[in-house]
C-alpha positions as CSV (number, residue, x, y, z in Angstrom):
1,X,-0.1,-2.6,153.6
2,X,-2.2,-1.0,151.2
3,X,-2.6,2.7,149.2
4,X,-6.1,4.1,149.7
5,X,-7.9,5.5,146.8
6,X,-9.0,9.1,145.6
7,X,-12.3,8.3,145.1
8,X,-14.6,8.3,148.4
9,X,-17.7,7.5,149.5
10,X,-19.9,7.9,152.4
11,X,-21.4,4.3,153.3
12,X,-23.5,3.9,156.6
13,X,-25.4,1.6,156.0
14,X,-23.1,-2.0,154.8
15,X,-21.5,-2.6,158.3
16,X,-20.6,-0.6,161.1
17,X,-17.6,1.2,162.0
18,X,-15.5,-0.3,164.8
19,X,-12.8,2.7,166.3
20,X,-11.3,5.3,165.3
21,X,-7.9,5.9,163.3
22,X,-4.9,5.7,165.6
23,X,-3.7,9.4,164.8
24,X,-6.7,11.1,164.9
25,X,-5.3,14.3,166.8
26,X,-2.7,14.5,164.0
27,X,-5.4,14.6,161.5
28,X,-7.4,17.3,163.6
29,X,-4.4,19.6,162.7
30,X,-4.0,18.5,159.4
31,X,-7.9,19.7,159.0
32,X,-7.8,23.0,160.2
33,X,-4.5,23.9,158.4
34,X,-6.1,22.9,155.1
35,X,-9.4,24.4,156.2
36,X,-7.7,27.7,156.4
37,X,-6.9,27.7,152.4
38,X,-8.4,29.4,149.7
39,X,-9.8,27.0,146.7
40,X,-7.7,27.7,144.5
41,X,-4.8,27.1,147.0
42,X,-6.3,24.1,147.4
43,X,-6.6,22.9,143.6
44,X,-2.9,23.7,143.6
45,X,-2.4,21.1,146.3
46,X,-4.8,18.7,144.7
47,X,-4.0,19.0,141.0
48,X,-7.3,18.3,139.9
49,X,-10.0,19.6,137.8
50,X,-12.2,22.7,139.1
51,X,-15.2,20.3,140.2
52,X,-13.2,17.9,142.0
53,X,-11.4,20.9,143.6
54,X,-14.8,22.5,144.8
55,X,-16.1,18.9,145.8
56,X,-13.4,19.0,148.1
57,X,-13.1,22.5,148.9
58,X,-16.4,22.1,150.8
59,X,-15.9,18.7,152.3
60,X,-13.4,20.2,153.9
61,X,-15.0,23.5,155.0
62,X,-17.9,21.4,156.4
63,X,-15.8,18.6,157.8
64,X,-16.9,16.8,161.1
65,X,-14.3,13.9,161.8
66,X,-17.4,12.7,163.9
67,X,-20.2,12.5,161.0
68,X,-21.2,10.4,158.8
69,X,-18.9,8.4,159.4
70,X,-17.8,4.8,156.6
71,X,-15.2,1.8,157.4
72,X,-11.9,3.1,155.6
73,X,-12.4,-0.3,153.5
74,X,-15.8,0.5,152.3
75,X,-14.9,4.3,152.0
76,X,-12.7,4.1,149.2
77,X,-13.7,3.2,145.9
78,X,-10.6,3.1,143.8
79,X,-9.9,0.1,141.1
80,X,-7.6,-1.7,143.9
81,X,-10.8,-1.8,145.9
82,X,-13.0,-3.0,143.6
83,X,-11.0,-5.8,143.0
84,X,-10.5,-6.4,146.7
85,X,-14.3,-6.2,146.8
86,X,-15.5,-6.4,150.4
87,X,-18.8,-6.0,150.3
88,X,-19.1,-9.3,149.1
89,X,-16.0,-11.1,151.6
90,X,-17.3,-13.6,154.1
91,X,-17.7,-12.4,157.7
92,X,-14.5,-14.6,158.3
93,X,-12.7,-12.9,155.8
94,X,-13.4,-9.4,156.9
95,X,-12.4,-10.3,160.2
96,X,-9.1,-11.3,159.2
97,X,-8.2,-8.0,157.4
98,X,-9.1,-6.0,159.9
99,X,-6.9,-7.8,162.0
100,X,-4.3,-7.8,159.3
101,X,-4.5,-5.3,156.6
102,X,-3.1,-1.7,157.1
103,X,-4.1,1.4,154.9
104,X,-1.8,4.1,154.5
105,X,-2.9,7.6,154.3
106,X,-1.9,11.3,153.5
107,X,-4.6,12.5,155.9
108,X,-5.4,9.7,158.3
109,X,-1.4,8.2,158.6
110,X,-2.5,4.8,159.1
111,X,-5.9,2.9,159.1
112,X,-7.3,-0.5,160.1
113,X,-10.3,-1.5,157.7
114,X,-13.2,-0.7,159.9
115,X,-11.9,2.4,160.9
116,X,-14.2,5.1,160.9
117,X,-13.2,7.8,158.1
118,X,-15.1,10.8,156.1
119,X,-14.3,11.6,152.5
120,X,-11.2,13.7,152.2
121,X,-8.4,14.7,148.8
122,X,-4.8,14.8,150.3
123,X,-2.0,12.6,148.5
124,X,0.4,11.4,150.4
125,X,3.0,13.6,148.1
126,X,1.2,16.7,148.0
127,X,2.8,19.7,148.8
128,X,1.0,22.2,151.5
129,X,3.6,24.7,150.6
130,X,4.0,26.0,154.0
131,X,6.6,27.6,155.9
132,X,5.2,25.6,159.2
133,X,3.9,22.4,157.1
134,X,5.0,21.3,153.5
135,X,5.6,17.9,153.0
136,X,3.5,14.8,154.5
137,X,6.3,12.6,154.7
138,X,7.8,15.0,156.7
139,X,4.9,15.8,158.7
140,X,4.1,12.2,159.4
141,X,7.8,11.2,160.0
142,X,8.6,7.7,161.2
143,X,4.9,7.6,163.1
144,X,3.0,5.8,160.6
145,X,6.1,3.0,160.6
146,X,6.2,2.9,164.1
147,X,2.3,1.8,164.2
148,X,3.5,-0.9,161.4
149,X,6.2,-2.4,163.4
150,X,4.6,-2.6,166.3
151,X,1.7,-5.1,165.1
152,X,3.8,-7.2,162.6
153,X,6.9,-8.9,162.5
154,X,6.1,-9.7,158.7
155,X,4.8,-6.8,155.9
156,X,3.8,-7.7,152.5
157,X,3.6,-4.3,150.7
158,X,0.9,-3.9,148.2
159,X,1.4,-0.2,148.6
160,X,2.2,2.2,145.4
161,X,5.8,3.7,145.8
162,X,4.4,7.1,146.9
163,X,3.0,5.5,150.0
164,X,5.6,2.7,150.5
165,X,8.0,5.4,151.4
166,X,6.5,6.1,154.7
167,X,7.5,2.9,155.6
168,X,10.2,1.3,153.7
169,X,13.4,3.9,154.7
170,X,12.7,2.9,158.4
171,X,12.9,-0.9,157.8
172,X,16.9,-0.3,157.8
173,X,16.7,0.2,161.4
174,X,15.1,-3.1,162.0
175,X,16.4,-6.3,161.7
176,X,13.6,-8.3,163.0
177,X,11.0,-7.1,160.7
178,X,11.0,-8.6,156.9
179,X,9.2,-7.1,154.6
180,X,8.3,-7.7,150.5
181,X,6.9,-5.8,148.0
182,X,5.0,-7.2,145.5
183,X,5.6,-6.2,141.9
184,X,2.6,-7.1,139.2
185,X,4.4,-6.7,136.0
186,X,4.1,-8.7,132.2
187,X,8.2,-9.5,131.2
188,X,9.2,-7.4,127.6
189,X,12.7,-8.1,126.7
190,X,13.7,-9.9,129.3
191,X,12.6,-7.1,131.8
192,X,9.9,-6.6,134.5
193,X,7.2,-3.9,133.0
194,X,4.6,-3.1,135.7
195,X,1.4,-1.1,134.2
196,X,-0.2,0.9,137.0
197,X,-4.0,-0.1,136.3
198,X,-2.9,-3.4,136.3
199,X,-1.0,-3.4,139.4
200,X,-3.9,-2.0,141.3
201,X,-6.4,-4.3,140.1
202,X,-3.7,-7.7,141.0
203,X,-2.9,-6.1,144.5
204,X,-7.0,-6.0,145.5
205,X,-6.8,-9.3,144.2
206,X,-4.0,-11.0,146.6
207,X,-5.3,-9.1,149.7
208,X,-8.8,-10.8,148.5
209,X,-6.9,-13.8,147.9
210,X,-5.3,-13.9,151.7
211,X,-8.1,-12.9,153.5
212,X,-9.6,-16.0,152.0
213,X,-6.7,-18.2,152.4
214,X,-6.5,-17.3,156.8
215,X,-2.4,-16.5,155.4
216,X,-0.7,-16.5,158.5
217,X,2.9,-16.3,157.0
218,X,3.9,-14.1,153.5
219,X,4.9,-17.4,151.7
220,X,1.4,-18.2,151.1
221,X,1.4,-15.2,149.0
222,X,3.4,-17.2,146.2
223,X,0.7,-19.4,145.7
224,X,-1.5,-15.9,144.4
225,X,-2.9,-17.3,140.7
226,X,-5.4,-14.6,140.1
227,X,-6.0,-12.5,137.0
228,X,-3.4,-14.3,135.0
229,X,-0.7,-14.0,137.5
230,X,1.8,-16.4,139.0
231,X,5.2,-16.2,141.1
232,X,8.7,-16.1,138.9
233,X,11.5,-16.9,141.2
234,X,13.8,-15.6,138.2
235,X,12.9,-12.3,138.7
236,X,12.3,-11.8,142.3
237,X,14.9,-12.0,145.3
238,X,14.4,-11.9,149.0
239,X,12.7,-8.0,149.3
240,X,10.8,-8.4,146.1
241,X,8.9,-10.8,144.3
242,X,7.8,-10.5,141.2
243,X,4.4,-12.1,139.7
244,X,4.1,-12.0,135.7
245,X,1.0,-12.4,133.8
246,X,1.4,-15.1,131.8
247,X,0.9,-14.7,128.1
248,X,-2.6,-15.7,126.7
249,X,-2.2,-18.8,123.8
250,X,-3.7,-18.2,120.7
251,X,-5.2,-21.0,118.8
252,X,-4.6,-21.8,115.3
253,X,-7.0,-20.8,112.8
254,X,-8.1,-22.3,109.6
């Protein structure tokens, strides 16, 4: 599972969609309720600058769930997803994410890859600050979990922390589920340091680097060498493991 990205685009033309996200009706409601701010109510909720804000501010106001309509995996354009890079994934490839690969959302709850999507702004932590509907986590509850288990006996979590907690808490009631998270980090005094830009572009790497592969269990996903990375059993236990980018050697000069 995977976070999705601020930056959207509409696509129609690379490949077709193929269905719609599973919670659609809850994202209906989440559409009108934020259709029914003001823009500056919204650039509270969005934290961003005032162009983004009015960029969004009108999506939204002229948002058609049906219309113009991109593949979640080509609609985001984030760093993660330009390392992932589908547009240029064999046909075989593709068809193994959309099997496997699950993208978690603030406004869509979950998404397969070919899911069709239109450009929205709603992190997963923003806060609606209503008396009826605050908090996404909250709103989504244990839904976006359940649609997890219920494919997969095994999750590798690429996710950032915000999202990953839409999932992780409800693990505890499962015993036939594992899960790992993935941590992309460089070792500074004998401890893990994770850098986010880094992490994002080394997480769009390994779900490249699977899709390739045909995984079909999560211990392939030691094997991951990309962008300097490999596996350290030192630092990694049975819920986390831990891939440090190995120091670059310097040649001598003369």
């Amino acid at each position: 599972m995977i976070s999705p990205a601020k930056k959207m685009i509409v696509d129609t033309d690379t490949a077709p969609c193929q269905g719609m996200p599973v919670c659609l009706e809850k994202t209906k409601y989440l559409m009108e309720y934020i259709k029914g701010f003001s823009l500056s109510q919204c650039k509270t909720i969005w934290k961003c600058s005032d162009s983004l804000a009015e960029l969004n501010y009108r999506r939204f106001q002229k948002m058609d769930l049906t219309q113009a309509q991109t593949p979640a995996l080509l609609a985001y354009e984030g760093i993660q997803y330009q390392y992932l890079a589908p547009r240029v994934l064999e046909e075989q490839a593709l068809a193994y994410l959309q099997e496997h690969l699950r993208i978690l959302s603030g406004f869509y709850g979950i998404l397969r890859p070919f899911d069709a999507v239109v450009p929205y702004r709603l992190e997963m932590q923003a806060r609606l600050g209503g008396e009826e509907l605050d908090s996404l986590y909250s709103y989504w509850g244990e839904l976006i979990a359940k649609h997890m288990f219920c494919q997969e006996t095994q999750i590798l979590n690429l996710a950032s922390r915000e999202y990953s907690k839409c999932v992780l808490p409800y693990l505890k009631k499962r015993t036939d589920i594992r899960c790992v998270t993935c941590v992309f980090g460089e070792e500074k005094e004998q401890k893990v340091i994770e850098k986010g830009t880094l992490a994002k572009m080394a997480r769009g790497e390994m779900v490249r680097y699977l899709a390739r592969r045909q995984a079909a269990d999560l211990e392939e996903a030691k094997g991951f060498d990309r962008l300097g990375y490999r596996f350290c059993e030192a630092y990694s236990d049975q819920d986390t493991w831990v891939f440090l980018k190995q120091k670059q050697k310097t040649g001598k000069t003369t």
